[in-house]
matplotlib code that plots the C-alpha trace (Angstrom):
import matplotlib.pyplot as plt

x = [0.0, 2.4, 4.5, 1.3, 0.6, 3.8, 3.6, 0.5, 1.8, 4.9, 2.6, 0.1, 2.9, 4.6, 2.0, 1.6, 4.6, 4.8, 1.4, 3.2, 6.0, 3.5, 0.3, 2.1, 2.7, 0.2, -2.1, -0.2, -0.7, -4.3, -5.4, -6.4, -10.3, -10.3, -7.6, -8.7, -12.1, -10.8, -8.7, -11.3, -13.5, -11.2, -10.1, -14.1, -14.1, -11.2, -12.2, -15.6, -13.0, -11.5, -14.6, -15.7, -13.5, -11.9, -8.5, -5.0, -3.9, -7.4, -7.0, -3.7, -3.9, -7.2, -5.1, -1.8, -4.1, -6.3, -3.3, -1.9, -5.3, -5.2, -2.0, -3.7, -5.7, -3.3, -1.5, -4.7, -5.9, -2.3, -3.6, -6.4, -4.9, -2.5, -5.4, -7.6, -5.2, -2.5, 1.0, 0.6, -1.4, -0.1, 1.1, -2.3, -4.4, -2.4, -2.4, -6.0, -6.1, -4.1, -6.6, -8.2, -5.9, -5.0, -8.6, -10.0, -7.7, -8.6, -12.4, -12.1, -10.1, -12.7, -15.3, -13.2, -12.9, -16.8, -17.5, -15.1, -15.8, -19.3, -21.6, -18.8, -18.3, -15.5, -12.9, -15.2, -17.8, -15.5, -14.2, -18.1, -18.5, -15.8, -16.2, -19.6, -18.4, -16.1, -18.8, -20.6, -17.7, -17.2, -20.6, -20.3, -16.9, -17.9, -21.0, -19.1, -15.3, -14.1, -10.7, -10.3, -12.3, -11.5, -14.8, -16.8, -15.8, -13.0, -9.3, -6.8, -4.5, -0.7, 1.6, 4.8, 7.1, 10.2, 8.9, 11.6, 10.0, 9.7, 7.2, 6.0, 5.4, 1.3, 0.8, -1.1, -0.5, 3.1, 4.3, 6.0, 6.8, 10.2, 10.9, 9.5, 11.3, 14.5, 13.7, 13.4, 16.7, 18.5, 17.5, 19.4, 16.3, 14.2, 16.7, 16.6, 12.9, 13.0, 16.0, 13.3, 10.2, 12.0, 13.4, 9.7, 7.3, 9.6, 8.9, 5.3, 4.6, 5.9, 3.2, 0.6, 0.7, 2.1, 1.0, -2.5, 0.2, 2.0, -0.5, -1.7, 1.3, 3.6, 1.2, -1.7, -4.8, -7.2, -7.5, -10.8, -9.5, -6.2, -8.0, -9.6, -6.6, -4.3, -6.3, -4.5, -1.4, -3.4, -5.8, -2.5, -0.7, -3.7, -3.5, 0.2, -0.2, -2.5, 0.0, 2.6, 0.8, 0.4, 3.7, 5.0, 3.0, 4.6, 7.8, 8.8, 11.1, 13.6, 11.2, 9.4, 12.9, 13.9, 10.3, 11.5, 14.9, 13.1, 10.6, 12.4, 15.4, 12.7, 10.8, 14.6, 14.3, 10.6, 11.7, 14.6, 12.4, 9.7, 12.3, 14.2, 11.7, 8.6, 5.0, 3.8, 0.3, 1.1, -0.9, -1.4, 2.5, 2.6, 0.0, 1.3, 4.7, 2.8, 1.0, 4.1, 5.9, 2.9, 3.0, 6.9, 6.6, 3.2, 3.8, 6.6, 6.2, 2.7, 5.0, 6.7, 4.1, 2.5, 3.1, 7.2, 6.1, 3.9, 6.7, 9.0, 6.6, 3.6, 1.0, 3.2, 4.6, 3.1, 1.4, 4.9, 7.1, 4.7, 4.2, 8.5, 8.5, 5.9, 6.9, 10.5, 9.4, 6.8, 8.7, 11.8, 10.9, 7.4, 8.0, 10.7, 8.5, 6.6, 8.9, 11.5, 9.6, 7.5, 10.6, 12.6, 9.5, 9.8, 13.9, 14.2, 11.2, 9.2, 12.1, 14.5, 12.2, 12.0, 15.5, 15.5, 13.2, 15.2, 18.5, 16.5, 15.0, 18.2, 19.7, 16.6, 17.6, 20.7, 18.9, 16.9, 20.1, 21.2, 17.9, 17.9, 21.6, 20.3, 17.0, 19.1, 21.4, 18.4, 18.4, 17.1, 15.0, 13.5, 13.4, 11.2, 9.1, 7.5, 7.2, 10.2, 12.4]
y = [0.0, 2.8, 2.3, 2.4, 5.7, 7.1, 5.9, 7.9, 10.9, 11.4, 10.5, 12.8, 15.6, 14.9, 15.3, 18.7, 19.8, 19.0, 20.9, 23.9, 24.5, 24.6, 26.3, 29.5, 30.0, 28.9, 31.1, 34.1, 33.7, 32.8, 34.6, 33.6, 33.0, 30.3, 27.9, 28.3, 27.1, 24.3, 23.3, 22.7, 21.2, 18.8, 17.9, 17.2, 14.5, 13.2, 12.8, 10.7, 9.0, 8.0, 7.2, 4.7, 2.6, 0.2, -1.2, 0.2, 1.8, 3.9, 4.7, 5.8, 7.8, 9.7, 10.3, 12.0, 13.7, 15.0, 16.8, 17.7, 19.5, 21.2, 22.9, 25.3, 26.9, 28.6, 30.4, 31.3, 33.2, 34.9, 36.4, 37.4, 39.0, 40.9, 42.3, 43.5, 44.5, 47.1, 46.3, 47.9, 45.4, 42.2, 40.4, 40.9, 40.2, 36.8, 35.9, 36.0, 33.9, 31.4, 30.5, 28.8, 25.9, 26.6, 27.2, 25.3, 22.1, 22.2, 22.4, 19.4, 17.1, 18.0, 17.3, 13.7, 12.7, 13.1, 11.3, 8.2, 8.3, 9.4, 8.7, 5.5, 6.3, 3.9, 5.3, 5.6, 7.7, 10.0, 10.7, 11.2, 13.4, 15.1, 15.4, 16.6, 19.6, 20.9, 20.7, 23.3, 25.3, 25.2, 26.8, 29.4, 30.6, 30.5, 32.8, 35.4, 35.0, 38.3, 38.4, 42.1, 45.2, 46.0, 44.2, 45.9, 49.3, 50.0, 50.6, 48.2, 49.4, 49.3, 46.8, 46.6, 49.2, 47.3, 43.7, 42.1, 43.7, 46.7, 49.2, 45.8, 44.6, 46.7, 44.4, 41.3, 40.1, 38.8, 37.4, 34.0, 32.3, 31.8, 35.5, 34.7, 32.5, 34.1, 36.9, 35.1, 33.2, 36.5, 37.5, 36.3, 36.8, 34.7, 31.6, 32.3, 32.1, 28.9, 27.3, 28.8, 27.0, 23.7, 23.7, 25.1, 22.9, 19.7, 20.6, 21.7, 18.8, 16.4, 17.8, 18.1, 14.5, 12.4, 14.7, 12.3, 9.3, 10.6, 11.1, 7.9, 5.9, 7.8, 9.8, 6.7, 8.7, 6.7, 7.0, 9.4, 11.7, 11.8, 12.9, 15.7, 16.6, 16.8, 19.7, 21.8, 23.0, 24.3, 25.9, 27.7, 28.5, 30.3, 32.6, 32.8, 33.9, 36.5, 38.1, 37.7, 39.6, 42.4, 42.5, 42.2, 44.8, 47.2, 46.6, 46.1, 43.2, 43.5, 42.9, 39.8, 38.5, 39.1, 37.3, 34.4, 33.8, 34.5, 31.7, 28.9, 29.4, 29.1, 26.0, 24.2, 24.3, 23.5, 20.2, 19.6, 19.2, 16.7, 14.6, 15.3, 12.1, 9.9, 11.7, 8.3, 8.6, 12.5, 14.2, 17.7, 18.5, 17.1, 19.4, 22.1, 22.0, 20.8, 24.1, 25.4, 24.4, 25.6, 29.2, 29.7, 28.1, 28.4, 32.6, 32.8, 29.8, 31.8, 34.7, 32.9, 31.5, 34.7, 38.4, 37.4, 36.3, 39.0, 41.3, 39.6, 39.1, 42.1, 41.4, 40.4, 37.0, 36.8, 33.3, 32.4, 33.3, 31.5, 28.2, 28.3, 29.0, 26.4, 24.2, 23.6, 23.3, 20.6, 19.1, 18.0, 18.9, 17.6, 14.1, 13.9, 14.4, 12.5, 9.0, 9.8, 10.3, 7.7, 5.4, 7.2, 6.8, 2.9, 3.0, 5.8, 5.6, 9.9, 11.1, 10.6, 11.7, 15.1, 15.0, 15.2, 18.0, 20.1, 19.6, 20.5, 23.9, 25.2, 24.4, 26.5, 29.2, 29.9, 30.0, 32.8, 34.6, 34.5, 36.1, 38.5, 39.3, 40.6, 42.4, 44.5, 45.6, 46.9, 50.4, 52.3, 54.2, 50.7, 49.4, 52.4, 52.5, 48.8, 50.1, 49.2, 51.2]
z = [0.0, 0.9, -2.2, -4.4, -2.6, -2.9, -6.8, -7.1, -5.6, -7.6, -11.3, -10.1, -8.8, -12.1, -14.7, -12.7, -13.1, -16.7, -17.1, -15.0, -17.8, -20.7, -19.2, -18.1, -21.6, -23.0, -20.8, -21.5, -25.0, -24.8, -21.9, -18.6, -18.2, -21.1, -19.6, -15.8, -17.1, -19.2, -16.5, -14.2, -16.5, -17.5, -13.4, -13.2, -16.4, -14.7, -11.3, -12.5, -14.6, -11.9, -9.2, -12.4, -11.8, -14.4, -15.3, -14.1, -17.3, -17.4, -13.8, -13.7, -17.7, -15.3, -12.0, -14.3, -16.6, -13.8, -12.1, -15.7, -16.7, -13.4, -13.8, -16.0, -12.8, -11.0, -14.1, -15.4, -11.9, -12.2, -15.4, -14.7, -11.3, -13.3, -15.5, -12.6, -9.5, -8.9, -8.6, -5.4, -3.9, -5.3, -2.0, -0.5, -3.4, -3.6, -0.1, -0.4, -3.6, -2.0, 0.4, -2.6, -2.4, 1.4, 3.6, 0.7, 0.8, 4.5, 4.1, 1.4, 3.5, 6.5, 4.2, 3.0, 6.7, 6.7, 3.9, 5.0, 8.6, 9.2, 6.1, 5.3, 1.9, -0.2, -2.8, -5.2, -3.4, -2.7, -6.1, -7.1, -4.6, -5.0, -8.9, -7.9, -5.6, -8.4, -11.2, -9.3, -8.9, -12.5, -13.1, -10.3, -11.9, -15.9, -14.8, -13.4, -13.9, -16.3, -17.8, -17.5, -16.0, -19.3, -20.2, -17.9, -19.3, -16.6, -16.5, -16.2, -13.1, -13.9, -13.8, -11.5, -13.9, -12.5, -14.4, -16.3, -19.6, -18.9, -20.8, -22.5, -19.4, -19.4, -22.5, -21.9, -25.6, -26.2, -29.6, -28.8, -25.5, -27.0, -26.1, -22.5, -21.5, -22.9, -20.7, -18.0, -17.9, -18.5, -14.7, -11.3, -9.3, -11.6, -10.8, -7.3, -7.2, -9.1, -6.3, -3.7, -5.2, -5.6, -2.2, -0.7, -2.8, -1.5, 1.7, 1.6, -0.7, 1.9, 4.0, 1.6, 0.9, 4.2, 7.5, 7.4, 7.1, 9.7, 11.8, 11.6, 11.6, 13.4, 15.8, 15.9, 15.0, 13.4, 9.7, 9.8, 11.9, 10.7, 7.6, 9.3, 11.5, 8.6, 7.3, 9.9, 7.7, 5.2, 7.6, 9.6, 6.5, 5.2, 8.4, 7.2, 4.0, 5.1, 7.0, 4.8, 2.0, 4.2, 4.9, 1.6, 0.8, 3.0, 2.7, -0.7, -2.3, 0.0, 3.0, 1.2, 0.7, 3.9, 5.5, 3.3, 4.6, 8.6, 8.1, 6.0, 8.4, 11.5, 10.3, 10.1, 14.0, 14.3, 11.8, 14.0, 17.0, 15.1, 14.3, 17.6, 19.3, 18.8, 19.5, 19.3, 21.7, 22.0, 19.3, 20.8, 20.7, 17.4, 15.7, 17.8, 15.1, 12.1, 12.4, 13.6, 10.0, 8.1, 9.9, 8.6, 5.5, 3.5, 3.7, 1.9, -0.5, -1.7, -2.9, -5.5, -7.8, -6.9, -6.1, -7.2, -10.3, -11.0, -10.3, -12.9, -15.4, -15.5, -17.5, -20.6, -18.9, -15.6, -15.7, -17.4, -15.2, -12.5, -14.6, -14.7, -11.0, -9.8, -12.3, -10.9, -7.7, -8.4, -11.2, -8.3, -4.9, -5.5, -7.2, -4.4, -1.7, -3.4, -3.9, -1.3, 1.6, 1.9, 1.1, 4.0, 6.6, 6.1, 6.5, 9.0, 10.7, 10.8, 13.0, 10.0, 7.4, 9.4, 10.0, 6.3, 6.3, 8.6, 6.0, 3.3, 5.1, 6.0, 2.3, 1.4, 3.5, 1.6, -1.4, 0.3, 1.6, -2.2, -2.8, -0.5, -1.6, -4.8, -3.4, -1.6, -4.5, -6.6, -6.9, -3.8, -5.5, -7.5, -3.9, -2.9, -6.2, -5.3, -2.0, -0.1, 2.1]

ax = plt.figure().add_subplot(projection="3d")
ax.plot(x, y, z, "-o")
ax.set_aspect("equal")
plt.show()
């Protein structure tokens, strides 16, 4: 069983990823409404794919393609964001939009420990259900999602004038993705985003997908409520990324970069002491530094698919530079924490695999030092133009 999990986690992570490097693109190209709804319809075909049953091959060609169709979501949102907010305001705006996979991955896996625990659903209820939920959502968001104000007869606010493109950077049509990307690589900060995302999406994925494990095996909560309980780090780190979009927005690049290096270097301790002994029978202090983790980490991973990459990007490349960013990071820190983890929980025991966790967090932080390195050699006055000191 837990190497068919860990199988599934690391095709599912890894058709996201692959999805990640194409829909940023491909969204910038064709705008942002279109491929967020297709996305989504597409995760719904595949999730009643899936709760039908039938042989391996068509289970497992629905589980990567689900995750793969999905990937278009998130870069899509980032368009549209960059359409209909300030510069200004980025960091908050996204904090908010992150609670949609942060409070919302905690209400669904509240809602999953209902279904399994209390009305005793199987596998394959839950994938209806499930399939159900987001159909509805579908209809909800192709009623009154909007690409632009534009099509309401408003102005489009400005874009961040310091994006990588500069006065191209206000428009939302570019040529190729070839001359994306190329932009892109020509920037140190870009690449230090991308080291951040891998080494933050490895360790939020490890989360993402083991805590209910964890909890289970390693903390002995019985499989409903471990369900429900693992809902926690999402539910903390959207408090998190609340407050770090506020932050960020009032204190430039240099502060954001500075809130990264703070909180990666802070959950390295908070890892060191899960893995430090056994909370076998001892769930309370356990939580306590699974929330812990999620309070120093989700913040500052949400400003790199988001408010960073909106900075880089504008409304020219935007979703690009976030389906690069995200992409990375899911593409090796996600199919790691996908098919290493679980591998290291049955050779180490969870002390080790946190052990693990801790390395990786402070091998992290220097990635954020290196970041904040070249923050703080901007231009003063750039600094203080995205609102920095």
């Amino acid at each position: 069983m837990a190497t068919l999990k860990r199988f599934l986690a690391a095709i599912g992570t890894l058709g996201y990823a692959i999805g990640k490097f194409a829909a940023g693109s491909l969204v910038d190209l064709l705008g942002g409404r279109r491929n967020y709804l297709i996305g989504m319809a597409g995760a719904v075909v595949c999730t009643f794919a899936i709760a039908g049953g039938g042989p391996m091959p068509v289970f497992l060609s629905a589980w990567f393609a689900n995750r793969l169709l999905q990937s278009l979501g998130w870069p899509g949102m980032i368009k549209m964001i960059s359409r209909w907010f300030s510069y200004a305001s980025y960091n908050t705006v996204m904090g908010v939009i992150s609670l949609s996979f942060l409070f919302g991955d905690a209400a669904a896996r509240a809602f999953i420990g209902w279904l399994i625990r209390d009305v005793g659903l199987g596998w394959h209820g839950v994938f209806w259900a499930s399939g159900g939920v987001l159909a509805g959502l579908w209809v909800i968001n192709a009623l009154w999602i909007r690409e632009s104000p534009a099509e309401l007869g408003w102005p489009e606010p400005r874009t961040n004038p310091a994006n990588l493109f500069g006065e191209l950077g206000e428009d939302p049509h570019p040529e190729s993705a070839g001359s994306l990307w190329r932009t892109m690589g020509r920037s140190p900060a870009f690449w230090a985003a991308c080291l951040l995302s891998l080494g933050l999406t490895f360790l939020r994925e490890t989360f993402n997908n083991w805590t209910a494990a964890y909890l289970a095996e390693g903390v002995g909560l019985g499989a409903g409520d471990a369900a429900s309980w693992s809902g926690l780090f999402p539910l903390v780190g959207g408090v998190s990324v609340i407050l770090a979009g506020y932050l960020g927005d009032r204190t430039g690049p240099r502060g954001r970069a500075a809130i990264i290096l703070i909180g990666v270097g802070a959950s390295a301790v908070a890892l060191g002491a899960l893995g430090g002994s056994s909370f076998a029978g001892r769930p309370a202090p356990a939580l306590a530094l699974v929330g812990a983790v999620a309070f120093l980490l989700i913040g500052p991973y949400s400003y790199l698919a988001g408010a960073i990459s909106l900075d880089l990007g504008g409304k020219r490349g935007g979703a690009t530079a976030s389906g690069i960013i995200d992409g990375v990071g899911y593409l090796f820190g996600g199919v790691l924490a996908g098919m290493v983890v679980a591998g290291r929980s049955e050779a180490l025991g969870w002390d080790g695999v946190f052990r693990m966790l801790a390395v990786a967090a402070i091998l992290t932080a220097a990635a954020a030092a290196w970041f904040l390195a070249i923050q703080w050699k901007a231009p003063r006055s750039l600094a203080a133009e995205q609102g920095g000191s």
